[in-house]
C-alpha positions in Angstrom: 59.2 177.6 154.1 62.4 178.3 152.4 64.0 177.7 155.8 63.2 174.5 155.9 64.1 173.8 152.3 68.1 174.8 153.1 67.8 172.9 156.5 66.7 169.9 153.5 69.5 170.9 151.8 72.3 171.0 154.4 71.2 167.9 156.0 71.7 166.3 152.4 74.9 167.1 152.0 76.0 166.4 155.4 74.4 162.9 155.0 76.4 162.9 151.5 79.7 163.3 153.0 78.9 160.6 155.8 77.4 157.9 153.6 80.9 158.6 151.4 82.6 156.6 154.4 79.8 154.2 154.3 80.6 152.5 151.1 79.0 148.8 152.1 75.2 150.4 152.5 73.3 150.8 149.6 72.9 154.1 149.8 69.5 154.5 147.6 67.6 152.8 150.9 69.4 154.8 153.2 68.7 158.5 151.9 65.2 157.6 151.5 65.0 155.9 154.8 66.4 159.7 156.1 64.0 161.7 154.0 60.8 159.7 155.2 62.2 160.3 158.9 62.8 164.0 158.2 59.5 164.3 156.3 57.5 162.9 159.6 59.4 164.8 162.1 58.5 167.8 160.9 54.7 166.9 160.8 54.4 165.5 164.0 56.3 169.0 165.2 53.4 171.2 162.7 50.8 168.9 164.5 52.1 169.2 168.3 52.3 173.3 167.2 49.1 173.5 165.9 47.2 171.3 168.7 49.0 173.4 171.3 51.2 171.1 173.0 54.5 172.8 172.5 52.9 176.4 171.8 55.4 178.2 174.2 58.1 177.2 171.6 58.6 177.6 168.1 57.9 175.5 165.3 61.8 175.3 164.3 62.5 174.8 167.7 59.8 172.2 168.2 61.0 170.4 164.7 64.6 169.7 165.8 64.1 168.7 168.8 61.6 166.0 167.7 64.1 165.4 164.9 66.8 164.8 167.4 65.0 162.5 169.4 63.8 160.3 166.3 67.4 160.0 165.5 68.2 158.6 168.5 66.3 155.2 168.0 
């Protein structure tokens, strides 16, 4: 658990120092736009790990990668 609170914490500040570039977005609808998709990455990843789909891999491993792909869209 406390894992994935400094993995909260690191992607905040590297979001931070990217949306500092971003001036022109309003930056209140971004982060939370980011947090929801964080937030339902890493169920679907605690779902797929607990139903047994991904159960050869761990639950970190299963979150990023689902977190990667979401981020692709």
């Amino acid at each position: 658990m406390i894992s994935f609170f400094i993995s909260i914490l690191n992607f905040l500040l590297i979001l931070c120092s990217v949306l500092s570039f971003c001036c022109c977005l309003n930056l209140q609808e971004v982060v939370l736009y980011l947090f929801y998709k964080l937030v339902f990455c890493y169920f679907v990843a605690k779902v797929m790990k607990n139903v047994g789909i991904l159960s050869h891999l761990s639950e970190r491993t299963t979150y990023l990668t689902i977190k990667y792909f979401s981020f692709l869209e």
